[in-house]
C-alpha positions as protocol buffer text, in pm:
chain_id: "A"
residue {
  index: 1
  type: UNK
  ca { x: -1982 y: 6132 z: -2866 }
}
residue {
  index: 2
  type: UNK
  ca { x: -2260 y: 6264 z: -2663 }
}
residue {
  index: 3
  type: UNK
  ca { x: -2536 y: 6189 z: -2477 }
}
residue {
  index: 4
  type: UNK
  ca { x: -2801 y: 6287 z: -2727 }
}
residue {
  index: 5
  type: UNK
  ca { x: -2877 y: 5903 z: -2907 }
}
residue {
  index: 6
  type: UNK
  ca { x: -2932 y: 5801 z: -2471 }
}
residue {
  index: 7
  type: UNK
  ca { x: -3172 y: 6086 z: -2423 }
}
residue {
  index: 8
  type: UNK
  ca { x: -3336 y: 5993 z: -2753 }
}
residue {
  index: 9
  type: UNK
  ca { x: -3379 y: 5594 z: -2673 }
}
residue {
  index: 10
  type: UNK
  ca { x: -3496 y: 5644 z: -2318 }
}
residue {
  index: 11
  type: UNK
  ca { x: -3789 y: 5918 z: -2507 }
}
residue {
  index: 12
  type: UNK
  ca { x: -3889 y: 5625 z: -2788 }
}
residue {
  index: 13
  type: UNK
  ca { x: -3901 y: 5385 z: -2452 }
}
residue {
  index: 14
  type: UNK
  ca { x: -4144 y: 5650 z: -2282 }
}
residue {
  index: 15
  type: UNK
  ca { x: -4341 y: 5705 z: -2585 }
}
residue {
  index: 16
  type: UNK
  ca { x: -4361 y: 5313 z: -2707 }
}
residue {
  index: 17
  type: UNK
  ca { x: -4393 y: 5187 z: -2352 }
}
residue {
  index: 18
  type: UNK
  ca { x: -4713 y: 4997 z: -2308 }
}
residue {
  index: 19
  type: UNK
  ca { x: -4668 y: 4838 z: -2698 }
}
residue {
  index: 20
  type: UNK
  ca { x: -4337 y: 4711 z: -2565 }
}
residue {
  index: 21
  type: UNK
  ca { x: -4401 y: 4620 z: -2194 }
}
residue {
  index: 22
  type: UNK
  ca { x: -4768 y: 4402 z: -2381 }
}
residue {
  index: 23
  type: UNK
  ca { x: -4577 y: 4224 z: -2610 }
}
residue {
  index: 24
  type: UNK
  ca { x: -4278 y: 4108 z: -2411 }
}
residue {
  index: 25
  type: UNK
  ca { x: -4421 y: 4070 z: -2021 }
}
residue {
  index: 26
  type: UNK
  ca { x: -4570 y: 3756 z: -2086 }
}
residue {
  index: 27
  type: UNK
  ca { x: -4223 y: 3610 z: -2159 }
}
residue {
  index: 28
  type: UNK
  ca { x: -4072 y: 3805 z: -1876 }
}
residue {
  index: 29
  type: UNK
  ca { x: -4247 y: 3641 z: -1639 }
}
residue {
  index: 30
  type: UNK
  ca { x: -4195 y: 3329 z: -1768 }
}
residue {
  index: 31
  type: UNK
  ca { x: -3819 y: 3384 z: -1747 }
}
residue {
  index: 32
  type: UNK
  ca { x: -3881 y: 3498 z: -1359 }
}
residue {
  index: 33
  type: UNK
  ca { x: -4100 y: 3184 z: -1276 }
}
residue {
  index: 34
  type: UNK
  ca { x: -3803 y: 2917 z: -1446 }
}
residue {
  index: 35
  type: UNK
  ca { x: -3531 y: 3140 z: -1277 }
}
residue {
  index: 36
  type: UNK
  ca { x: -3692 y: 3115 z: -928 }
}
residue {
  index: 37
  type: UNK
  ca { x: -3788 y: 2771 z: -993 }
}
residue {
  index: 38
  type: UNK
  ca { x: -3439 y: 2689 z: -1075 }
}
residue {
  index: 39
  type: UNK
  ca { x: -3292 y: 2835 z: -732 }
}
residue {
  index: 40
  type: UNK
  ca { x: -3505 y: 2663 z: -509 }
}
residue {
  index: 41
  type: UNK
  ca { x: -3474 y: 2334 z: -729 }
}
residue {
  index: 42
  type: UNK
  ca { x: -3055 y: 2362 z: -670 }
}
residue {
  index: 43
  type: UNK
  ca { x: -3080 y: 2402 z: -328 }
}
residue {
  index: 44
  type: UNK
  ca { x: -3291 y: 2083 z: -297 }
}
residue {
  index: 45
  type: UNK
  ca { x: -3045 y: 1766 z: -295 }
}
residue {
  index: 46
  type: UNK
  ca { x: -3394 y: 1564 z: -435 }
}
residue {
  index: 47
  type: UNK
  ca { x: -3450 y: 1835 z: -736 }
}
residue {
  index: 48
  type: UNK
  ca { x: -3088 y: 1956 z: -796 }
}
residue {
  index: 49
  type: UNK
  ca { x: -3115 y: 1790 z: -1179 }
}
residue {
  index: 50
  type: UNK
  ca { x: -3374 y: 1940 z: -1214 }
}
residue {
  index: 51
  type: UNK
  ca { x: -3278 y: 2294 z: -1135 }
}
residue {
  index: 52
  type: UNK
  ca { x: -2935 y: 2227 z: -1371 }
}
residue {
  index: 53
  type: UNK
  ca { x: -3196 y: 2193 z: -1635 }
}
residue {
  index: 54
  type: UNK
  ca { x: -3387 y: 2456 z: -1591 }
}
residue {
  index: 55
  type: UNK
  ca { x: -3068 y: 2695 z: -1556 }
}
residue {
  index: 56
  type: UNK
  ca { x: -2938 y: 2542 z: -1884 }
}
residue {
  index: 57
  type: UNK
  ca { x: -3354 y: 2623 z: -2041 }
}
residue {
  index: 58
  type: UNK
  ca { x: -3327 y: 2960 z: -1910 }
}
residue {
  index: 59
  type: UNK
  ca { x: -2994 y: 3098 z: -2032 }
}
residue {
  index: 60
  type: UNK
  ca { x: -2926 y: 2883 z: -2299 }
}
residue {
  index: 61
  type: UNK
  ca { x: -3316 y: 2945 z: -2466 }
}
residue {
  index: 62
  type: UNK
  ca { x: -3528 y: 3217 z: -2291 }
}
residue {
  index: 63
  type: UNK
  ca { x: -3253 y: 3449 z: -2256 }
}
residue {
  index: 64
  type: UNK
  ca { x: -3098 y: 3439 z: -2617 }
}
residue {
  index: 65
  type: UNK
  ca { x: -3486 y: 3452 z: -2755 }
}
residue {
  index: 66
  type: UNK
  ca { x: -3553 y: 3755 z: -2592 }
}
residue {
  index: 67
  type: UNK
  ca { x: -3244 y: 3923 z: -2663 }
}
residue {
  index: 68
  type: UNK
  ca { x: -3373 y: 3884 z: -3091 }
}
residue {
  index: 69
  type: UNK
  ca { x: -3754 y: 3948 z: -2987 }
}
residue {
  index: 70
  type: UNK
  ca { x: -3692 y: 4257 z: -2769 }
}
residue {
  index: 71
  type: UNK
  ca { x: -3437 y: 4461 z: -3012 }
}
residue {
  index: 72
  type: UNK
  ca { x: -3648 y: 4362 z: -3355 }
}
residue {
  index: 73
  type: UNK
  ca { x: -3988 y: 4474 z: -3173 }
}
residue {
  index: 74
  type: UNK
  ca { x: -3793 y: 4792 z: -3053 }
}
residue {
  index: 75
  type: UNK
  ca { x: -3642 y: 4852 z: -3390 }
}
residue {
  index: 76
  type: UNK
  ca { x: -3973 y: 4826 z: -3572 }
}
residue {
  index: 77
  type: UNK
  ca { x: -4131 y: 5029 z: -3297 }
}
residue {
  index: 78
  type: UNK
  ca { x: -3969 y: 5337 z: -3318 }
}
residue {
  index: 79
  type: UNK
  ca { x: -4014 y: 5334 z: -3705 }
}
residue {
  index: 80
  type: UNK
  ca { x: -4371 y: 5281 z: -3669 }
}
residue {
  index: 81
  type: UNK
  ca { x: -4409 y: 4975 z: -3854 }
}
residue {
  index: 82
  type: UNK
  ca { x: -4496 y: 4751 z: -3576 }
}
residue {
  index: 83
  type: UNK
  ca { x: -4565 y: 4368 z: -3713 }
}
residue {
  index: 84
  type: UNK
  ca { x: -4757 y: 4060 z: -3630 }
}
residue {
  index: 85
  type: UNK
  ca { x: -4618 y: 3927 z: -3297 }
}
residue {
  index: 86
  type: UNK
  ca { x: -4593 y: 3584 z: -3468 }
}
residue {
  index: 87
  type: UNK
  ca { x: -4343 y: 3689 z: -3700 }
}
residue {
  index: 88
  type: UNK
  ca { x: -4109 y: 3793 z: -3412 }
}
residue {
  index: 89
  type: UNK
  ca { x: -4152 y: 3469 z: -3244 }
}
residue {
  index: 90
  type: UNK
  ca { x: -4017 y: 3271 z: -3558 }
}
residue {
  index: 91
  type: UNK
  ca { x: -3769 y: 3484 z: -3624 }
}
residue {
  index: 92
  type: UNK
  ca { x: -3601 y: 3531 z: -3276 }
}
residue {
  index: 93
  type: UNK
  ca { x: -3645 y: 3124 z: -3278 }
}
residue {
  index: 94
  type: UNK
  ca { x: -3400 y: 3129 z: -3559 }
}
residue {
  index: 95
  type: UNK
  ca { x: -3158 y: 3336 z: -3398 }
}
residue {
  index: 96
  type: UNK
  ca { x: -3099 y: 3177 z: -3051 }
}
residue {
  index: 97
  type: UNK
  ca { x: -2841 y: 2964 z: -3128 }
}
residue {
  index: 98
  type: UNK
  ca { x: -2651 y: 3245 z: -3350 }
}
residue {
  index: 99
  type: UNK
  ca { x: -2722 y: 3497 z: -3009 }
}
residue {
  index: 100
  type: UNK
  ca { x: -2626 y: 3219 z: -2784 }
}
residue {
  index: 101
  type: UNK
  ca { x: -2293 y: 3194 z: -2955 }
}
residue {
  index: 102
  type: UNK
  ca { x: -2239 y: 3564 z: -2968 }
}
residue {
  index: 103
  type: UNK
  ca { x: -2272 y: 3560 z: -2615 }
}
residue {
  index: 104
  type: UNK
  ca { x: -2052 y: 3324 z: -2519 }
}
residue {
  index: 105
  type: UNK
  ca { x: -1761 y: 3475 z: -2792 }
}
residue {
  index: 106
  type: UNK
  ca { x: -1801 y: 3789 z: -2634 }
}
residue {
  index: 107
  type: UNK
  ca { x: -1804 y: 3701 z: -2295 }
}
residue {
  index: 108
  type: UNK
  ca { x: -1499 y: 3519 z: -2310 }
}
residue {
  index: 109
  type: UNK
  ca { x: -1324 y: 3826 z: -2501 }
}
residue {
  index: 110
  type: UNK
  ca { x: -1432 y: 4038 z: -2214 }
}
residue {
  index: 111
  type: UNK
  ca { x: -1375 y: 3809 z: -1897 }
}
residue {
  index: 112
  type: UNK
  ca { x: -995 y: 3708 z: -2075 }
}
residue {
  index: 113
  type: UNK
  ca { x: -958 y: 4108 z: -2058 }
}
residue {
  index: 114
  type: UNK
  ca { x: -1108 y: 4189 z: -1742 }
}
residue {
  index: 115
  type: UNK
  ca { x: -881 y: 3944 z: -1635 }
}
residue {
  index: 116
  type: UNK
  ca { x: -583 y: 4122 z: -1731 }
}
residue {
  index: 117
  type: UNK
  ca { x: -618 y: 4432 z: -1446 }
}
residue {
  index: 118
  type: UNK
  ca { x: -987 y: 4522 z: -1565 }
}
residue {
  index: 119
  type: UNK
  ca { x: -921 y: 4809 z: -1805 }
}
residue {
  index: 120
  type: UNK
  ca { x: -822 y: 4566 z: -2136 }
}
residue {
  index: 121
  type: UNK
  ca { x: -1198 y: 4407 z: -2058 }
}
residue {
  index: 122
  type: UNK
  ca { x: -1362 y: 4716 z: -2099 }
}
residue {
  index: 123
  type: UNK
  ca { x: -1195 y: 4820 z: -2370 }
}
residue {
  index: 124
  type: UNK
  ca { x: -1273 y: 4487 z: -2580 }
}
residue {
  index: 125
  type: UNK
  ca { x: -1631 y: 4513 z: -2406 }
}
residue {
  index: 126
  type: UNK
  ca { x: -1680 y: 4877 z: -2576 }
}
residue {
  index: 127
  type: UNK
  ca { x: -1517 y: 4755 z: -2892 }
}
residue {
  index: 128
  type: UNK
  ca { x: -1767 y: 4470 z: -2874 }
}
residue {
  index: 129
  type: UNK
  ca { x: -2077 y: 4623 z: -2809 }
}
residue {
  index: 130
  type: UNK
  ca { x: -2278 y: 4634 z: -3095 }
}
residue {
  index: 131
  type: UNK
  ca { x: -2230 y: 4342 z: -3249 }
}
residue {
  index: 132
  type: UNK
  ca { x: -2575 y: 4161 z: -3175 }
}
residue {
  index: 133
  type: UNK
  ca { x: -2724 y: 4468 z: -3373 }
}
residue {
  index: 134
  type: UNK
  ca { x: -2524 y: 4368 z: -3654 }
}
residue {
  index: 135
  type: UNK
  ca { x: -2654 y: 3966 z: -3580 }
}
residue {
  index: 136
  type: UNK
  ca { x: -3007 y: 4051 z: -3522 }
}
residue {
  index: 137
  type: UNK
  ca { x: -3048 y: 4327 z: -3742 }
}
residue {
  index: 138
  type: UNK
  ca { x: -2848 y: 4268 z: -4037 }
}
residue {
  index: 139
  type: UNK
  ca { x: -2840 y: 3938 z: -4035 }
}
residue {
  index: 140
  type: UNK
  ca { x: -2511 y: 3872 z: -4021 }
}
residue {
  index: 141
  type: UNK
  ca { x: -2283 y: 3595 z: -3915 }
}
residue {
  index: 142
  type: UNK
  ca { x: -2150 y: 3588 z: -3544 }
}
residue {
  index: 143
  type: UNK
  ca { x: -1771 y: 3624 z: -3689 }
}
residue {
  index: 144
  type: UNK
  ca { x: -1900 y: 3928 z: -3929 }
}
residue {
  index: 145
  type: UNK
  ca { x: -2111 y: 4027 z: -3649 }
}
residue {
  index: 146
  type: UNK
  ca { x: -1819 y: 4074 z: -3443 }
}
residue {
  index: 147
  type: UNK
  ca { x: -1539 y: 4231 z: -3709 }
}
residue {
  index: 148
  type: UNK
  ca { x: -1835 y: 4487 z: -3785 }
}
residue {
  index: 149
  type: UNK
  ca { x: -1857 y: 4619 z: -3414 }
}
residue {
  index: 150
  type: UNK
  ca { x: -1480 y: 4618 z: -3401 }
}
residue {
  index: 151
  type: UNK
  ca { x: -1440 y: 4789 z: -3741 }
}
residue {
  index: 152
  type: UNK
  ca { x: -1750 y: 5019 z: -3615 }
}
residue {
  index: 153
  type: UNK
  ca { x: -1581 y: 5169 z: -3284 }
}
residue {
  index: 154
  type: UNK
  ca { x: -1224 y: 5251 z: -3427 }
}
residue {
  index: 155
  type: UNK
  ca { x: -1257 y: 5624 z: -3380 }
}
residue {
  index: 156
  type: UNK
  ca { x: -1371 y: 5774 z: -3096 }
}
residue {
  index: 157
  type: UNK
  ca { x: -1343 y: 5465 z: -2820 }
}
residue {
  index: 158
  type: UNK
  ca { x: -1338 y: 5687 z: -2530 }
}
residue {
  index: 159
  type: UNK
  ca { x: -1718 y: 5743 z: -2623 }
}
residue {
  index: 160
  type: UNK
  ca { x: -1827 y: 5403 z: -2688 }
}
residue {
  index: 161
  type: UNK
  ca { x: -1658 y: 5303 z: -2307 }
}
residue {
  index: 162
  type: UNK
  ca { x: -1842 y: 5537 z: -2174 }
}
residue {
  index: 163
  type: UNK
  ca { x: -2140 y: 5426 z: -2322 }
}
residue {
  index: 164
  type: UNK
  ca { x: -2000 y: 5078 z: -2167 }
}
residue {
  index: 165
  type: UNK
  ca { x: -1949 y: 5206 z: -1868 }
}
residue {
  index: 166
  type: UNK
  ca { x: -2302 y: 5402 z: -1848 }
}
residue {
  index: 167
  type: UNK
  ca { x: -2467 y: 5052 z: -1946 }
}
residue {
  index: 168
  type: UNK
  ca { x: -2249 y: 4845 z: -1673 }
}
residue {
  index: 169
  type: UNK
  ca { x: -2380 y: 5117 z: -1385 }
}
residue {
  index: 170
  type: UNK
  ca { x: -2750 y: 5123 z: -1470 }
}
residue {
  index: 171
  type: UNK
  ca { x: -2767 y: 4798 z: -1453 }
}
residue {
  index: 172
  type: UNK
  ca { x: -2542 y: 4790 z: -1102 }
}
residue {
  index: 173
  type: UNK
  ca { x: -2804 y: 5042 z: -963 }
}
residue {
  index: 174
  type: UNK
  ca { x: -3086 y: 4857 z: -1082 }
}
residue {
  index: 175
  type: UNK
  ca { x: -2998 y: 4541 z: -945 }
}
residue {
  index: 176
  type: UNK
  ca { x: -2896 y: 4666 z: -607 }
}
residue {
  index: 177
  type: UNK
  ca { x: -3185 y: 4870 z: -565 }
}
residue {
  index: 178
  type: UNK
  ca { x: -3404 y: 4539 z: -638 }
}
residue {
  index: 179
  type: UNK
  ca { x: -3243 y: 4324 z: -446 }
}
residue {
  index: 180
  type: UNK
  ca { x: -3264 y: 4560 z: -138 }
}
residue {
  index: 181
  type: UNK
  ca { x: -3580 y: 4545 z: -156 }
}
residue {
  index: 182
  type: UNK
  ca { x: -3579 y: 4154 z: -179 }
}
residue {
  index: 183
  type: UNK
  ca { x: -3410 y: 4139 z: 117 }
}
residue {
  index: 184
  type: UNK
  ca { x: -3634 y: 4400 z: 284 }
}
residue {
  index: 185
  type: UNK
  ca { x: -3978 y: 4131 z: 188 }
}
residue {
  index: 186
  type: UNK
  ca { x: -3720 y: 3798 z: 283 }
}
residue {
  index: 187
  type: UNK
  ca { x: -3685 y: 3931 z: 659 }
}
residue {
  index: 188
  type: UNK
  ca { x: -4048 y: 4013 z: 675 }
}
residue {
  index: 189
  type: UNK
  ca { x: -4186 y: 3712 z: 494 }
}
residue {
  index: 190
  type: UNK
  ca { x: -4235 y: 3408 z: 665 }
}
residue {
  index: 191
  type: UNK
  ca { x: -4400 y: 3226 z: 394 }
}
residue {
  index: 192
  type: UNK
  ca { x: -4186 y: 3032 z: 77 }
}
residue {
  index: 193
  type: UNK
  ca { x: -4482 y: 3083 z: -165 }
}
residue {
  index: 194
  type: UNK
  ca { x: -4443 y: 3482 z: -104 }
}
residue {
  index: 195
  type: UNK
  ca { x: -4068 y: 3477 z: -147 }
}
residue {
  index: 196
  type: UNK
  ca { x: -4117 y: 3244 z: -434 }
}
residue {
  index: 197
  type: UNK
  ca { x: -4351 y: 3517 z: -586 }
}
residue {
  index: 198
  type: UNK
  ca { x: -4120 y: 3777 z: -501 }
}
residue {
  index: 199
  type: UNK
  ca { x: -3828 y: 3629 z: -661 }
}
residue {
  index: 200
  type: UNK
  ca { x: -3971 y: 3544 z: -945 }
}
residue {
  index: 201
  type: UNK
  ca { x: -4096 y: 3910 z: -1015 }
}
residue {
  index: 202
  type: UNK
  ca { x: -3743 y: 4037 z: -905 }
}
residue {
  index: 203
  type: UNK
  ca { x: -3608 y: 3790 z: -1201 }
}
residue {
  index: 204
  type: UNK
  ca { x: -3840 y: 3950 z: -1472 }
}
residue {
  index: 205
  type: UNK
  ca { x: -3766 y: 4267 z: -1367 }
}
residue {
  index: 206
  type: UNK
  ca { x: -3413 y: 4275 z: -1374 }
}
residue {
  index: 207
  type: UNK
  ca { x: -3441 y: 4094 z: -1697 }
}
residue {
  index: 208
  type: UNK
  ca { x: -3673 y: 4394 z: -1825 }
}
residue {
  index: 209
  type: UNK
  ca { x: -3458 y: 4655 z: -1710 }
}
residue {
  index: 210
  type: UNK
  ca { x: -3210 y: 4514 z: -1851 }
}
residue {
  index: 211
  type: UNK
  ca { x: -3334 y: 4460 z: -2191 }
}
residue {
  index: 212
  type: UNK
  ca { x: -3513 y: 4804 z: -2183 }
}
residue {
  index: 213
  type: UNK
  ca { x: -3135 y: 4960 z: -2198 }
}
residue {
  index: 214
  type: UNK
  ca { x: -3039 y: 4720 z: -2504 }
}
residue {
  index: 215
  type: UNK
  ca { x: -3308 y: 4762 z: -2689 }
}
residue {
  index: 216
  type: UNK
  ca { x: -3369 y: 5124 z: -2660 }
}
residue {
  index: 217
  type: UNK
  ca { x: -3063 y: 5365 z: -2534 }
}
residue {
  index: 218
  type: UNK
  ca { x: -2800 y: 5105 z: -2662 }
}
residue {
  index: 219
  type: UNK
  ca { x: -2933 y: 5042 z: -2998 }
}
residue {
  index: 220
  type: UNK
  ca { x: -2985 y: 5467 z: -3065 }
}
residue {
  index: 221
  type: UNK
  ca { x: -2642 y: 5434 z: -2977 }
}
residue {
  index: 222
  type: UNK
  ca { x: -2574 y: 5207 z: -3250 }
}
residue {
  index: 223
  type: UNK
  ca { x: -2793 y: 5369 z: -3512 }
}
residue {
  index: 224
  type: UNK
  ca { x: -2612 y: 5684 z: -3420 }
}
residue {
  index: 225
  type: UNK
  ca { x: -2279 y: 5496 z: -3516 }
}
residue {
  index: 226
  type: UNK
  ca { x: -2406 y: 5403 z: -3827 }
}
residue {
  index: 227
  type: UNK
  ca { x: -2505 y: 5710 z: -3988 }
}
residue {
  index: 228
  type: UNK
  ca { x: -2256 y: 5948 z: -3835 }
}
C-alpha cells in the first residue's frame, strides 16, 4: 500500500477544482446556513423544536444527499464524462435513505469497537471504509455494500488503517484550524449577524473539506483496491 492513489486524488481535485467547487457550493452553503440556524435555534428555549428539526433535516437529508452527489460528480469527473447536474440530483435523491442507513450501520460497528480500548474501532473502521463506493457506485445493497468492503480489505489491513488513520487526521487538522479561527472572529465580533455568517461558512467548509477527501483521495484509494 502506498501513497501513490492519495497523491493521485488530491492532483484530479487540483485539476477538476472549479467544475467541482460550481456544482456542489450552492448546496454547501445551504448545509452551513441550516447548521448555524440549528445552533442558535437549540439554544433558544422559544425555538428549541425548531432547531431539533432542522438537526434531524440536516443530517438525516442534506448530509446523506451530498455524500451520493459529491462521489458520482467526482467519479464522472475524473473520467471526463461529466453529466447534466439534474441527473445527479435524482439520483443522489434515491440514495439518501440507502446512505443514511449505511451510516448509521457503520457508525455503530465503529463506536461498539472504539469502545472496546480504541484499536478494535479502527480496525472495523478500515475494514469498513469503502463500502459507500460499493452503495453509490455499484449500486449495491447496504448489507452487500458492507460484505464487499470487508471482503475488499482482507489483505493488506495495515494499509487500509493507515489510510483510516490519514483520513481521521486531515480532518482533525482541518477542523481545529477552522475553528481557531472561529474563535479568533467570536472574541472580536460583537455583532450575532457576523458570527451567524461566520458559522455558517465554517459549517460549509468543514463539510467541503470533508467531502473533498471522500470523494477524491479516498475513492483513488478504492479504485486502487479494485484493480490491484
Amino acid at each position: 500500500m502506498t501513497i501513490a492513489p492519495l497523491l493521485e486524488g488530491f492532483k484530479c481535485y487540483l485539476e477538476t477544482f472549479r467544475k467541482f467547487t460550481l456544482l456542489t457550493l450552492p448546496i454547501f452553503i445551504l448545509l452551513g446556513l441550516l447548521a448555524s440556524s440549528g445552533d442558535i435555534y437549540l439554544s433558544d428555549e422559544n425555538f428549541f423544536t425548531w432547531g431539533i428539526l432542522l438537526f434531524i433535516f440536516t443530517n438525516l437529508f442534506i448530509t446523506p444527499f451530498l455524500t451520493s452527489f459529491c462521489i458520482l460528480i467526482v467519479y464522472d469527473l475524473q473520467k471526463g464524462n461529466l453529466k447534466e447536474s439534474l441527473g445527479y440530483y435524482l439520483v443522489s435523491f434515491q440514495l439518501i435513505l440507502k446512505v443514511l442507513l449505511l451510516t448509521l450501520a457503520t457508525g455503530l460497528v465503529v463506536i461498539g469497537g472504539l469502545l472496546l480500548f480504541i484499536v478494535p474501532g479502527m480496525y472495523l473502521a478500515s475494514r469498513l471504509l469503502y463500502s459507500p463506493y460499493y452503495l453509490i457506485l455499484e449500486g449495491k445493497t447496504v448489507l452487500s455494500s458492507l460484505d464487499a468492503s470487508w471482503q475488499v480489505t482482507k489483505k493488506n489491513q495495515r494499509g487500509y488503517i493507515f489510510y483510516l488513520i490519514y483520513y481521521w487526521l486531515a480532518l482533525i487538522l482541518i477542523t481545529f484550524f477552522t475553528l481557531s479561527i472561529i474563535s479568533a472572529f467570536a472574541m472580536s465580533s460583537e455583532t450575532n449577524s457576523s458570527l451567524f455568517f461566520t458559522n455558517s461558512i465554517a459549517n460549509a467548509f468543514l463539510s467541503y473539506a470533508q467531502l473533498v477527501l471522500i470523494s477524491y483521495p479516498l475513492l483513488f484509494v478504492y479504485k486502487n483496491t479494485k484493480t490491484s
